[in-house]
Backbone as CSV, one residue per row, in Angstrom:
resi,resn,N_x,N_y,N_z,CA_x,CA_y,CA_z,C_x,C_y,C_z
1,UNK,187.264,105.960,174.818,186.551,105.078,173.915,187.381,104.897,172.630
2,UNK,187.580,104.042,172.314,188.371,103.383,170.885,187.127,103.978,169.825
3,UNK,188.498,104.485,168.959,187.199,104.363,167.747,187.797,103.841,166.354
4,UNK,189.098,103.506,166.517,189.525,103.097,164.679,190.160,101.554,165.589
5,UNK,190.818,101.690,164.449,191.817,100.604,164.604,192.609,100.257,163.452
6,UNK,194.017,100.065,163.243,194.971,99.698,162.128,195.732,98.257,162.475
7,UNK,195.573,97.058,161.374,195.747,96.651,161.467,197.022,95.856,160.028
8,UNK,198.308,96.256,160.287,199.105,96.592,159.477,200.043,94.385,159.041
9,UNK,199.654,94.312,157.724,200.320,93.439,157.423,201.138,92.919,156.605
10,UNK,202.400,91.776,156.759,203.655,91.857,156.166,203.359,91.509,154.636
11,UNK,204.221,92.249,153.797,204.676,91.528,152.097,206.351,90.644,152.688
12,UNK,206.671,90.609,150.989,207.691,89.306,151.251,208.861,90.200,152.116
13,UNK,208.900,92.228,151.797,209.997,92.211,152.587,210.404,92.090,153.936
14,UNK,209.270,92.181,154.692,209.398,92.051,155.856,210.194,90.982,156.610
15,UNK,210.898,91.381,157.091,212.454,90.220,157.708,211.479,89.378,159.105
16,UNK,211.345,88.044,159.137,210.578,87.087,160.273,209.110,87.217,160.359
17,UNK,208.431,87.772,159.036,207.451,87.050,158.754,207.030,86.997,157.397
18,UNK,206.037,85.708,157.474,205.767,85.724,155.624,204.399,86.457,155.304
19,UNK,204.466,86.564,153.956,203.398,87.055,153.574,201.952,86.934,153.757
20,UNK,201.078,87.990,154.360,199.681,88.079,155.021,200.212,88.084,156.456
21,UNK,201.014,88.095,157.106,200.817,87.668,158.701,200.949,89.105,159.474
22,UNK,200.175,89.627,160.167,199.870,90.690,160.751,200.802,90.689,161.787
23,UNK,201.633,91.762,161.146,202.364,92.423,162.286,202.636,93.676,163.215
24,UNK,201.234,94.164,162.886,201.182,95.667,164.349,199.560,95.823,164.087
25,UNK,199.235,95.410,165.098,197.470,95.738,165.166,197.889,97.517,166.306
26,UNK,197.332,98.659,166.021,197.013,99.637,166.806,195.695,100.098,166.836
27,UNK,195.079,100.706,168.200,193.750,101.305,168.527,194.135,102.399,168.509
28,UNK,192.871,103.390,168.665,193.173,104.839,168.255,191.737,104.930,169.290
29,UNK,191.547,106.481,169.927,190.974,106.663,170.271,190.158,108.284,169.654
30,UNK,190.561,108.525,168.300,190.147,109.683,167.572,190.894,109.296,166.086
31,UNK,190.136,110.109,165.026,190.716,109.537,163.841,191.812,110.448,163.364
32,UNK,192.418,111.587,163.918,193.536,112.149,163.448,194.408,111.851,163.457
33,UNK,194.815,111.074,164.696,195.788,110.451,164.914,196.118,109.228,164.230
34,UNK,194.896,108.237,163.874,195.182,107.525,163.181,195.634,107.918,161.857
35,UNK,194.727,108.969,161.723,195.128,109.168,160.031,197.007,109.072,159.766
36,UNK,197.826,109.918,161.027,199.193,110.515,160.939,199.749,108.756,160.738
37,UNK,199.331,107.555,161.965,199.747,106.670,161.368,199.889,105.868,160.487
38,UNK,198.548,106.382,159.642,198.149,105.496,158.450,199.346,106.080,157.749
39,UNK,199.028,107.499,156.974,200.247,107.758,156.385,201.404,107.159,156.308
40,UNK,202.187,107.279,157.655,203.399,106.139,157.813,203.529,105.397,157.544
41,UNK,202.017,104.876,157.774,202.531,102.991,157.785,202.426,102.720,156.376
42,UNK,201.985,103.394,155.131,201.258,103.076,154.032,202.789,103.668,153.469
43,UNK,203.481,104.422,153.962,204.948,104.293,153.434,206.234,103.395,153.772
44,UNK,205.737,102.417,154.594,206.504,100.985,154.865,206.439,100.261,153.588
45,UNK,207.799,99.338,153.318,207.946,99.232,152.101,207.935,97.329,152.327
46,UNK,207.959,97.287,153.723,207.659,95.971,154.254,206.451,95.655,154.793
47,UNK,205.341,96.143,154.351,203.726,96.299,154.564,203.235,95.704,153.797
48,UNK,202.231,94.883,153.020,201.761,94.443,151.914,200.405,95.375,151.891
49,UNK,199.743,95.524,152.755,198.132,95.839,153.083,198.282,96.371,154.281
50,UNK,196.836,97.307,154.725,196.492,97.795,155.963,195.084,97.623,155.990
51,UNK,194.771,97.479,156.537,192.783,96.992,157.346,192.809,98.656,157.881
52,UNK,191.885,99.187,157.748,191.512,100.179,158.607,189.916,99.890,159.066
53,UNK,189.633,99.951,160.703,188.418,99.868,160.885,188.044,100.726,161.887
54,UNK,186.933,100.842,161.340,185.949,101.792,162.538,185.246,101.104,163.076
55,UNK,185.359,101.369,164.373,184.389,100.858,165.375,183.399,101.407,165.998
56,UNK,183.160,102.137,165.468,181.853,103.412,165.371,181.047,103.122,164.414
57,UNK,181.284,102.929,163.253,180.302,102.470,162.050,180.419,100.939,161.740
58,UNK,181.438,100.244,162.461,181.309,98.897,162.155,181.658,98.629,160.701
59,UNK,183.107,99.289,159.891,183.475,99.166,158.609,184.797,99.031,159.056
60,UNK,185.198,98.015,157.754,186.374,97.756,157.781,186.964,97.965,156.297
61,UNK,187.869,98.983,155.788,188.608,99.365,154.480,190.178,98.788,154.385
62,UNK,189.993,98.234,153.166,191.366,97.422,153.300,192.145,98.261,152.600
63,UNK,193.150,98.938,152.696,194.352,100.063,152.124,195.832,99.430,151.840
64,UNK,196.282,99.302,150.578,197.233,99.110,149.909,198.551,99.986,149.987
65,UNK,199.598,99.549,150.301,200.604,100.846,150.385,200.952,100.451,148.771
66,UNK,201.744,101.499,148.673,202.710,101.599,147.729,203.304,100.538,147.109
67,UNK,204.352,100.142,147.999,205.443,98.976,148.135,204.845,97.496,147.678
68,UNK,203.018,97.420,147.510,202.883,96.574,147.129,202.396,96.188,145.871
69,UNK,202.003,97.280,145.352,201.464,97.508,143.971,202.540,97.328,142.752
């Protein structure tokens, strides 16, 4: 059973796409694991934003890396 989901999208550095365009949607089927990717991905410096959602509670948190602030 799925229960998160990350849905990771580009700033300007990202090389072949522009800004807002989602480039790695992942499912998770437990949230630890997601958590290890969130981490990562929230240290991509070619990320603008990350969506995190649960599909268990039906919420969706929008998470800012670094690189874009």
């Amino acid at each position: 059973m799925k229960t998160h989901e990350l849905k990771l999208y580009a700033n300007w550095k990202h090389e072949g796409a522009t800004y807002g365009d989602m480039v790695l949607h992942l499912w998770f089927d437990g949230q630890t694991t997601m958590e290890m990717d969130l981490d990562i991905a929230i240290e991509r410096e070619d990320i603008a934003y990350i969506d995190v959602i649960d599909l268990i509670n039906h919420t969706t948190t929008r998470r800012y890396s670094r690189a874009s602030v």
